[in-house]
C-alpha positions in Angstrom: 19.4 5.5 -21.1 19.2 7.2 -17.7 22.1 6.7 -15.4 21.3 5.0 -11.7 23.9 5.6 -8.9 23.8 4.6 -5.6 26.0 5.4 -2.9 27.2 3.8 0.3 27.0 0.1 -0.4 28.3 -1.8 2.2 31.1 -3.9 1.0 29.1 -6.9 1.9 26.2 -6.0 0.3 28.5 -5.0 -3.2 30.2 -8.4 -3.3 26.9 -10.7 -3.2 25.7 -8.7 -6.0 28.7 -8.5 -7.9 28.2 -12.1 -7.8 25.1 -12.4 -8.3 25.7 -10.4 -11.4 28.6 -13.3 -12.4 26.2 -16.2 -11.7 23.1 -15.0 -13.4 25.7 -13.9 -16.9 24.4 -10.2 -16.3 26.8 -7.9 -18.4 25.2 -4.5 -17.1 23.6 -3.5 -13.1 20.4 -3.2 -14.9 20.3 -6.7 -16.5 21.0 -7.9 -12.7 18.1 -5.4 -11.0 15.7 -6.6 -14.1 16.3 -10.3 -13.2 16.5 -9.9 -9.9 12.9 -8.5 -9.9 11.8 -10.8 -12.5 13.5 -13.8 -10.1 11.3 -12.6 -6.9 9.1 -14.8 -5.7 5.8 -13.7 -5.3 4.5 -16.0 -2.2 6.7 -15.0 0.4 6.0 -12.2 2.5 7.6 -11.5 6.4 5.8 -9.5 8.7 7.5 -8.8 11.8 5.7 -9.1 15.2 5.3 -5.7 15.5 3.8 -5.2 12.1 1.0 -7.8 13.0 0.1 -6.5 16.3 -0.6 -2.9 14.4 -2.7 -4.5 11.9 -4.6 -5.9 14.8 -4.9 -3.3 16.7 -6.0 -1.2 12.8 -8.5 -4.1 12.3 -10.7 -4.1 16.0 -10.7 -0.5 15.0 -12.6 -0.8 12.0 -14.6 -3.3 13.7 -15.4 -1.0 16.3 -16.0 1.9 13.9 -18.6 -0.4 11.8 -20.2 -1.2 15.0 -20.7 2.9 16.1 -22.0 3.6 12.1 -24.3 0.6 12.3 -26.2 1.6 15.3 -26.1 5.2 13.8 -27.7 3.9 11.1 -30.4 1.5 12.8 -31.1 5.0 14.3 -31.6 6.6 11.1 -29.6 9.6 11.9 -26.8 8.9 8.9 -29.4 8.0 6.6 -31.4 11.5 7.4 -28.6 13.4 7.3 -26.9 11.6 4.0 -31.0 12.4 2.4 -31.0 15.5 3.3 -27.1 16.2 1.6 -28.1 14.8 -1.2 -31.3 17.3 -1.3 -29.6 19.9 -0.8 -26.8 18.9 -3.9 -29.8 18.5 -6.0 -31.1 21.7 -5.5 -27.6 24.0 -5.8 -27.2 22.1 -9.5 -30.5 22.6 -9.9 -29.6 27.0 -8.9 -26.6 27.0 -10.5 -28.0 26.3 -14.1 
């Protein structure tokens, strides 16, 4: 069984899990990391105020992105270009056999 270490616990940190380790009846660290991942709960998640103003900031973004490739596209440009690709893809298989 492969050996985990990990250094510089604070000794804060070391006594909650120690007892943690006591409470839940874990004899070894890795019964205590396997039910503590087990134990998680899956519905709670934290984001920070500066983690939701950069996913806003990601998501007008994309919006603004979709926005300039769907006028490209109303212009047919992309879809000329993407054709015209794919034609020439087509016809290096088709060379290369």
């Amino acid at each position: 069984m492969p050996t985990l270490l990990i250094k510089n616990v604070p000794h804060d940190l070391m006594k909650e899990l120690r007892r943690l380790k006591v409470e839940l009846g874990c004899r070894t660290w890795t019964e205590l990391l396997e039910k503590l991942i087990r134990l998680r709960s899956r519905e709670v998640v934290l984001i920070e105020d500066k983690d939701l103003e950069s996913m806003r900031r990601a998501v007008n973004e994309f919006l603004k992105l979709r926005d300039d490739v769907t006028k490209k596209w109303r212009k047919g440009s992309v879809l000329v270009e993407f054709r015209r690709a794919r034609g020439r893809e087509a016809e290096d298989s088709y060379i290369r056999r």
